[in-house]
C-alpha positions in Angstrom: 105.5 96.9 90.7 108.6 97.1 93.1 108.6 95.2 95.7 110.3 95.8 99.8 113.2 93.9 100.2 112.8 90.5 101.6 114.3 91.8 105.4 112.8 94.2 107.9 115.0 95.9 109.7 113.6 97.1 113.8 116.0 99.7 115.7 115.0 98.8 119.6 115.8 101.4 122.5 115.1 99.0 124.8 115.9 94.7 124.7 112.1 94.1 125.9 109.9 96.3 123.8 110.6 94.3 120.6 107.9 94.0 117.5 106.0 91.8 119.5 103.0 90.5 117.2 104.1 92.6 114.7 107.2 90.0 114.1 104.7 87.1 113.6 103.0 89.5 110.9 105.8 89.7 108.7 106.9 86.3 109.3 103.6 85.4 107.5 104.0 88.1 104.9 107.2 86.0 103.9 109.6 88.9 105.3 112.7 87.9 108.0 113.6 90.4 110.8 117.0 91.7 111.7 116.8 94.1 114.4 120.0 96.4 116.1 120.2 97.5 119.1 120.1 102.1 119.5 123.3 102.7 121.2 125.2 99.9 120.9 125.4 98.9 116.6 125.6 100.7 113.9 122.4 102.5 112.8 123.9 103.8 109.6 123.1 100.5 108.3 119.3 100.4 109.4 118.5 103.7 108.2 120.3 103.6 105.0 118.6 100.6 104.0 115.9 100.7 101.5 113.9 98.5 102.8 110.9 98.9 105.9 112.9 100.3 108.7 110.8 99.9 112.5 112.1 102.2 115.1 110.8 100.9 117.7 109.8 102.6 121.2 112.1 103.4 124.5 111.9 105.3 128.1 114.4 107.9 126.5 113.3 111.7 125.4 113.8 112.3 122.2 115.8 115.8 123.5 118.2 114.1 126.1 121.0 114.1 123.2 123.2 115.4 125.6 122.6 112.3 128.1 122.6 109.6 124.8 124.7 111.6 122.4 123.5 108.2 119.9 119.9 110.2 119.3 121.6 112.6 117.7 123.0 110.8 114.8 119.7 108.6 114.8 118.1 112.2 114.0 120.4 113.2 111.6 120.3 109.7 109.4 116.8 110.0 109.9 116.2 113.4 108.4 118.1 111.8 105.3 115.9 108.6 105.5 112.5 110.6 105.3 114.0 113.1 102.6 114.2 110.5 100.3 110.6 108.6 101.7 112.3 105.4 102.3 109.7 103.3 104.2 109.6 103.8 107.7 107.2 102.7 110.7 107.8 104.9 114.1 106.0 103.3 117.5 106.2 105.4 120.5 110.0 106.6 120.6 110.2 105.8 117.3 107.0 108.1 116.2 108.6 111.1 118.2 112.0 110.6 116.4 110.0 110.6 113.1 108.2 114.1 114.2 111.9 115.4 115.1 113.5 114.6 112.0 110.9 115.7 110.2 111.1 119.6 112.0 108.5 119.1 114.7 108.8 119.9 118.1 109.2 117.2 120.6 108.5 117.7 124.5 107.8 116.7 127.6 103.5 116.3 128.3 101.1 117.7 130.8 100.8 113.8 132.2 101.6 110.2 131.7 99.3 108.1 129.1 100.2 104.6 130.5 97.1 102.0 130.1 94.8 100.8 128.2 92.4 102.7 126.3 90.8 103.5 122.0 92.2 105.6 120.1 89.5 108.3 118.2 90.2 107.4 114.1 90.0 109.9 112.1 87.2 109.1 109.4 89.1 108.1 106.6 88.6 105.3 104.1 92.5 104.9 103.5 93.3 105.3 107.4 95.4 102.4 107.7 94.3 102.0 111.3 90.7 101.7 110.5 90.6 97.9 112.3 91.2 99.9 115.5 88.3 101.4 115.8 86.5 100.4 119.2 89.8 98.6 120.5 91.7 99.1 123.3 95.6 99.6 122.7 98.5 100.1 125.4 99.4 103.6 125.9 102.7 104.4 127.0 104.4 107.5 127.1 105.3 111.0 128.9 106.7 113.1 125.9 104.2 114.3 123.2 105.2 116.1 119.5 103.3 118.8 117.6 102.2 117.4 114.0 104.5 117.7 111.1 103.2 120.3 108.2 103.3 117.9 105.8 101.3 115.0 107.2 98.1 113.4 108.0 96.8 113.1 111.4 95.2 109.3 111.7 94.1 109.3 115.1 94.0 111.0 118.7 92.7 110.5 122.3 91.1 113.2 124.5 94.7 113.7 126.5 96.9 113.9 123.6 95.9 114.6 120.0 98.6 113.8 117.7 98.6 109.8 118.3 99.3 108.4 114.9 100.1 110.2 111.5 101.6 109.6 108.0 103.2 111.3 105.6 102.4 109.9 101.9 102.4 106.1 101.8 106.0 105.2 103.3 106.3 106.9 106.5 103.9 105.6 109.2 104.1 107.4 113.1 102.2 106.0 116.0 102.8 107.1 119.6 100.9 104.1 121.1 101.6 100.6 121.5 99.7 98.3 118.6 102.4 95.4 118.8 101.8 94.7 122.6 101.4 91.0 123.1 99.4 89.4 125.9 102.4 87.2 127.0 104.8 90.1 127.4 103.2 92.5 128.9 104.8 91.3 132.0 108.6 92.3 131.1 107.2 95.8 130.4 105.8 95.6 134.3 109.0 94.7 135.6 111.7 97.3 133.6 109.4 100.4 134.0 108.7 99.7 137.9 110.2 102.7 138.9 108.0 105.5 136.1 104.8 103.1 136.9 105.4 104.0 141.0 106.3 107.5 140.3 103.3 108.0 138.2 101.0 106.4 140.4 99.9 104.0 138.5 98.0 100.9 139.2 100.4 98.0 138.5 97.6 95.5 139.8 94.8 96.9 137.4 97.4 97.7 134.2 98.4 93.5 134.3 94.3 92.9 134.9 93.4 95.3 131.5 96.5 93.7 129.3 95.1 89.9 130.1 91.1 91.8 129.3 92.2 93.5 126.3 95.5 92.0 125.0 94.0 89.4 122.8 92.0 91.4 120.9 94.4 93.9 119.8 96.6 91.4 118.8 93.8 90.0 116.4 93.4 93.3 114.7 97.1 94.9 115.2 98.3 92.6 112.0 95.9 94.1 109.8 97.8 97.6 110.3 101.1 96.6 109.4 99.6 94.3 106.1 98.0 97.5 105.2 101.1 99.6 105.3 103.6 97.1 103.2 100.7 97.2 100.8 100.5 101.3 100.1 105.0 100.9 100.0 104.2 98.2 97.6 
């Protein structure tokens, strides 16, 4: 049986929204992490690779290529990536540059999703995000995508549906925030101050959900990534 390469590589948008517990997974799965940072290195290299490529989630549209002329070629080496189903995990960002590449349209939503709230599974025995049933996750985003033809809705909330989909066993899409960590949540407070205070949000009540809910997510959010690596392998 083949087996991923030994190296995981993450693509970040952004220096603090990193694979948060998500890193400590693969640590204890026996994989190392090398991640690059969108814009600045080269991403040839991360999405060439054969291995598990994470893209990982940013306060960018996927349609300002004009503005970061980078998401253009991160589209196009996509496209090539998922033509030849080389396993790939999308969060956030990274799930709406999977639904580009893969012909979808990509656009701005009817409102922000930012807190914390479940996610509605779809009732599947092989949904890999089964061990989120009945747990809160961090919602984060503006933009939303229409559903790729070819693949498999795994979960949605009442103010966006497509929330999490795959297409066979290597490419994994999900437009909330399972890696959040309880520790971190802070940094995310501080560099989106000005989208929380333009979309009204609570700042006070977001930082009192993350320290309710946090923990539990991160107890469970393991069990998705371990499940995924095990359908690649």
């Amino acid at each position: 049986m083949r087996k991923l390469p030994e190296t995981v590589y993450a693509i970040q948008h952004l220096a603090f929204e990193d694979l948060g517990s998500f890193e400590e997974t693969l640590y204890q799965l026996g994989y190392r992490v090398r991640y690059f940072d969108a814009g600045v290195d080269d991403l040839s290299v991360a999405l060439n690779y054969e291995g598990l490529t994470i893209i990982l989630g940013g306060p960018i549209g996927v349609y300002e290529t004009e503005d970061y002329p980078f998401l253009q070629t991160e589209i196009d080496l996509l496209k090539e990536r998922l033509k030849l189903q080389r396993p790939t995990l999308g969060i956030c960002l990274g799930a709406q540059l999977i639904s580009k590449a893969l012909g979808s349209a990509v656009y701005a939503g009817h409102t922000k999703e930012i807190g914390w709230s479940t996610v509605d599974i779809i009732n599947e025995q092989d949904n890999v995000l089964n061990s989120l049933n009945g747990v809160p996750v961090l919602h984060w985003h503006g933009d939303t995508f229409d559903l790729p033809s070819q693949s498999k809705l795994l979960a949605s909330t009442q103010i966006y549906k497509n929330q999490a989909f795959q297409v066979g066993s290597n490419i994994l899409a999900l437009q909330f925030h399972p890696e959040v960590t309880s520790d971190s949540l802070e940094k995310w407070l501080i560099g989106h101050t000005c989208e929380l205070r333009k979309a009204g949000i609570d700042i006070t009540q977001l930082r009192a959900d993350n320290h309710r809910y946090a923990e539990k997510l991160e107890s469970v959010a393991g069990s998705i990534l371990s499940r995924f690596i095990e359908q690649i392998n």
